[in-house]
C-alpha positions in Angstrom: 126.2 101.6 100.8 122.4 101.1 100.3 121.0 97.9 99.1 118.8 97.9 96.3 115.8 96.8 98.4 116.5 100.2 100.7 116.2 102.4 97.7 112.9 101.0 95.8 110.2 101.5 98.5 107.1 100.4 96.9 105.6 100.1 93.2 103.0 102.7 92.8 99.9 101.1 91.5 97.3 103.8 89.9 94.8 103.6 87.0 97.7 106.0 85.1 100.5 104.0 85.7 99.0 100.9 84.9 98.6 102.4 81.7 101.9 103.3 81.0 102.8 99.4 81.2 101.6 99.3 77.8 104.8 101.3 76.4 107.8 100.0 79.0 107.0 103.0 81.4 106.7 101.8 85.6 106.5 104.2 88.3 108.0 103.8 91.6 108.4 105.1 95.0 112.4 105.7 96.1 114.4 106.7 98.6 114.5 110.2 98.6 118.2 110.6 98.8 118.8 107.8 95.6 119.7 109.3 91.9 118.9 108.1 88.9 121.9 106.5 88.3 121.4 104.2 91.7 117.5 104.0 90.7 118.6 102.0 87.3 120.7 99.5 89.0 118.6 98.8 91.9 115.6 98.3 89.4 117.4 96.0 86.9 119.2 94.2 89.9 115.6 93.5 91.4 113.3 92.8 88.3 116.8 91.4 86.3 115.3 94.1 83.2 117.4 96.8 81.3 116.7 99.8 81.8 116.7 102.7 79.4 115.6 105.7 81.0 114.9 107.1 84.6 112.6 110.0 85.5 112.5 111.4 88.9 110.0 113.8 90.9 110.2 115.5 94.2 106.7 115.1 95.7 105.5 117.2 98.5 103.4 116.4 101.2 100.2 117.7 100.9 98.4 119.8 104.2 96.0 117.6 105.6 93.0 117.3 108.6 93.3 115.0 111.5 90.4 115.8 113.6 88.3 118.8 114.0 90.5 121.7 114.0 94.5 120.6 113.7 96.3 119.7 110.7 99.9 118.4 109.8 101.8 118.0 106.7 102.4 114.6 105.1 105.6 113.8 104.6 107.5 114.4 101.0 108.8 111.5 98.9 110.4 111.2 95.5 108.9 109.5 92.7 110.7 107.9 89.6 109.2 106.7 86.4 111.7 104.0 85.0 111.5 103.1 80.9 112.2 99.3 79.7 114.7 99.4 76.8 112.3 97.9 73.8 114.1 94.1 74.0 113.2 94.0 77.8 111.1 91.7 79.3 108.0 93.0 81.4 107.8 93.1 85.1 105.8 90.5 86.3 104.9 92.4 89.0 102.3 94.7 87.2 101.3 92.0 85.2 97.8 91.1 85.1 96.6 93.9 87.3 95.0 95.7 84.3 
């Protein structure tokens, strides 16, 4: 069984998602073989929030140039945007980034 540390990777940190801090919304990148279900615990388990909703996207490596003439894939990952329940605390993580 996965620990929750093995299936959130890393916040993703981006003008947008900064954004969406405003209204409970945090975007994160997970393992790609996690659900949404696993996503929820491992993010209120980690930040001690509640979690009302869990978004996920399949993102696929994009073709790009190493050097003059080859080129290689980078790799695919998933994506999930998690949503605070409205009585939740922030996480401090993203705070004061804006």
């Amino acid at each position: 069984m996965k620990s929750a540390y093995d299936i959130i990777i890393r916040p993703i940190i981006t003008e947008q998602s900064m954004e969406q801090g405003d209204i409970n919304k945090y975007a994160f990148e997970v393992s790609r073989d996690a659900n949404k279900i696993q996503i929820a615990k491992a993010i209120e388990e980690i930040f001690g929030v509640k979690v009302m909703k869990v978004t996920t996207l399949n993102m696929q490596g994009k073709i790009k140039r190493t050097g003059r003439y080859p080129e290689g894939p980078r790799p695919a990952w998933k994506k999930a945007v998690v949503r605070l329940t409205e009585d939740s605390k922030p996480i401090e993580f993203f705070e004061g980034m804006v």
